[in-house]
KETITI-154836 format. One record per residue (C-alpha): x, y, z; residue in one letter. Coordinates in steps of 0.1 Angstrom, whole numbers, plus 5000, padded with zeros to 4 digits. Layout:
REM KETITI-154836
XYZA ...
REM end
This chain:
REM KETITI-154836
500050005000X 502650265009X 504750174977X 502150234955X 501150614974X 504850664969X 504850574931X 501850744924X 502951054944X 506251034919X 504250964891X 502451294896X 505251494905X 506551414872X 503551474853X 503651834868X 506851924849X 508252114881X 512252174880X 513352034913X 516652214913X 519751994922X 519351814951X 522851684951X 524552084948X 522052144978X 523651824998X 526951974986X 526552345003X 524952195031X 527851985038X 530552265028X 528752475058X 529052205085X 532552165077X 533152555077X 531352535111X 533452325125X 536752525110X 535852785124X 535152665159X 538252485155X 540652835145X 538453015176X 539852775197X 543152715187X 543853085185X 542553155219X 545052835234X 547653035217X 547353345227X 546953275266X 550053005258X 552453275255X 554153505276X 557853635265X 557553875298X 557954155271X 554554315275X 554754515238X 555854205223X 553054005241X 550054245236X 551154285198X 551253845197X 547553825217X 546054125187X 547253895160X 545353575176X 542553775185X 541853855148X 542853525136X 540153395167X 537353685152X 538253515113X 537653155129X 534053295144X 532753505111X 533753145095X 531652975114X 528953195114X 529353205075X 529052815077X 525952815097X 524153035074X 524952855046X 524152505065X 520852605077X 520052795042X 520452495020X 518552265051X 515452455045X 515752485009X 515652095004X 512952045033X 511052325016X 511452194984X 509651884991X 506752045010X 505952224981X 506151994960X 503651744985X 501452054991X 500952094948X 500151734950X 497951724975X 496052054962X 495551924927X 494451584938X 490251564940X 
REM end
């Protein structure tokens, strides 16, 4: 019973001649922005172990070493905020590509 609803719900989404898009670019993007998510976590946190780690009791030579981890630790965080966006973007693009779809279906049947 629940193949045939699934063939016939394919058979009509077909028939409706809608472009679908490229569900396999949308699977790529989503996957590019969990692995820049967890980049970025991981510079954030490697930059801020580094910059506590170090202390050359010169205190001009220090603060200029703790600037240069702080912006590489602000790069690692717009990265990862960069990577969610595009993660959750291409998420709700595929979910709300198929509940269109289902809701056209579902419309046009009597």
């Amino acid at each position: 019973m629940e193949k045939n609803r699934l063939t016939e719900f394919k058979d009509a989404v077909d028939s409706l001649n809608i472009k679908t898009g490229a569900p396999d670019r949308d699977r790529l993007y989503q996957r590019l922005g969990a692995i820049l998510m967890a980049t970025g976590i991981a510079i954030a946190f490697i930059a801020y172990f580094l910059a506590g780690a170090q202390n050359s009791g010169d205190l001009a030579v220090d603060n200029i070493e703790h600037n240069e981890h702080i912006i590489l630790a602000i790069c690692g965080v717009s990265l990862t905020v960069v990577g969610a966006a595009t993660f959750v973007k291409f998420g709700i693009t595929r979910f709300m590509r198929f509940w269109l779809i289902r809701k056209i279906y579902e419309d046009g049947k009597p």
